[in-house]
N, C-alpha and C positions, 0 to 999 in steps of 0.2 A: 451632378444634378442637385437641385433644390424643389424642394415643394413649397408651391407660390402663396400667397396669403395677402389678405386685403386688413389694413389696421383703421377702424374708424372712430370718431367721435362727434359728440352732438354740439354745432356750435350755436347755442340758444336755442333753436327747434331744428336748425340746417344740419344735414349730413354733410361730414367728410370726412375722406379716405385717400388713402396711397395703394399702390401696389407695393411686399416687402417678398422681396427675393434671399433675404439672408436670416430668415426665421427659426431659433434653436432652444432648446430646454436647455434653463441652466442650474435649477435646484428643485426638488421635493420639498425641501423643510427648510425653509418656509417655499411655497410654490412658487418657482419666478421661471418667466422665459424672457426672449430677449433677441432682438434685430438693431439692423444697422440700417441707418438715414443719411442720405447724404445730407450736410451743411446745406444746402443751396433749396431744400426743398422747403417752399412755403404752407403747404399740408399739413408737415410735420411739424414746420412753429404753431401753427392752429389749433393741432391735434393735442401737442405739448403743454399748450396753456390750461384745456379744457380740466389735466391732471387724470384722467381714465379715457381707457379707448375698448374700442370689442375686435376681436380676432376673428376672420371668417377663415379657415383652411380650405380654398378651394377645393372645386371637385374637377374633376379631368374631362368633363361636361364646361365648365365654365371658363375656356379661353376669353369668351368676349369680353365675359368681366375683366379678368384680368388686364388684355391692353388697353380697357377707359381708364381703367386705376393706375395705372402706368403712363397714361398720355393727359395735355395740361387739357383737356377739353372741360367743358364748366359744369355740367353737369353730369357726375362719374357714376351718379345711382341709376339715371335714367334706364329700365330695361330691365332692371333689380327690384326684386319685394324686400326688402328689410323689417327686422324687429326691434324691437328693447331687450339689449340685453339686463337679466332678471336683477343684478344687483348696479351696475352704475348708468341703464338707460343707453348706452352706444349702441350706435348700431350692426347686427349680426346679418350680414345677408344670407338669406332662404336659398338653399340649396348646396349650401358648404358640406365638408363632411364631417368637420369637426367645428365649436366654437368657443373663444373664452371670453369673460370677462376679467378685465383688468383694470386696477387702478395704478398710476406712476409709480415706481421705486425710486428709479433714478437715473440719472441720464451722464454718460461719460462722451469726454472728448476723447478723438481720435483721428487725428490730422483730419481729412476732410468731410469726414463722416459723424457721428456721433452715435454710440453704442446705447437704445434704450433697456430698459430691464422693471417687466413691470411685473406687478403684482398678481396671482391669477386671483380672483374672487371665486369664479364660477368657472366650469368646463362640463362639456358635453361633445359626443361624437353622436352623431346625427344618421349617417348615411354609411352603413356598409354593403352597399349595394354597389356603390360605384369608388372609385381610390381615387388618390389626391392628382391634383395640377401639377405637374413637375416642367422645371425648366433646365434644360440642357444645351449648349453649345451656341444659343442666340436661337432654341425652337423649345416650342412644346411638346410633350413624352405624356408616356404615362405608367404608371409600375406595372409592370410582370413578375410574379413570386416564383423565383428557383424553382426547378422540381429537388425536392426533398432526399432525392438518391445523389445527387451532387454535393450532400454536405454530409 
């Protein structure tokens, strides 16, 4: 299973975003996380140029979102409130449970994909009321916490 995550950027005043299914923390010091894009996706050349994008961590509330940002439809915000995130202006949509702001690191090739790795500026968890989007098997889940006498 993965917990799903919407990546966006401002292109002039337009929103845009992808859905990232392969979203992980990769360092503390200095803070960088880091997903994979497939090559072929033109969001991600857009997003890439802009040099910062915002991180929304969905919430397990938020399927809808999730398959516009994963389907080529034109307008993926439609249905969505978004903000500014506070240090590069991307946009964070309202209702996530977590958000970051980021600026670019770096971006590696890897056969058909390419490994992003960006910079966190800014982070906040928003909502503990409700847990993340997860995707499992070709559906969407949601987390259940062990009972505690099992570990």
């Amino acid at each position: 299973p993965t917990g799903v995550t919407v990546v966006a950027a401002l292109e002039g005043t337009a929103p845009i975003g992808l859905a990232i299914g392969t979203f992980f923390s990769v360092s503390l010091d200095p803070p960088l996380i880091g997903f994979c894009v497939a090559k072929t996706s033109s969001s991600w050349a857009r997003i890439e140029d802009t040099g910062a994008f915002g991180v929304t961590v969905l919430s397990e509330e938020q399927q809808d979102t999730s398959g516009r940002f994963a389907s080529k439809v034109e307008d993926k915000f439609a249905g969505d409130t978004w903000v500014p995130a506070p240090v590069t202006g991307s946009p964070l949509i309202v209702g996530g449970v977590a958000h970051m702001d980021c600026t670019l690191h770096s971006v590696v090739d890897a056969g058909d994909h390419v490994i992003v790795l960006g910079r966190v500026q800014y982070l906040d968890v928003h909502r503990a009321d409700v847990g993340p989007l997860l995707f499992f098997r070709g559906g969407y889940g949601r987390h259940d916490s062990l009972s505690t006498d099992l570990i």
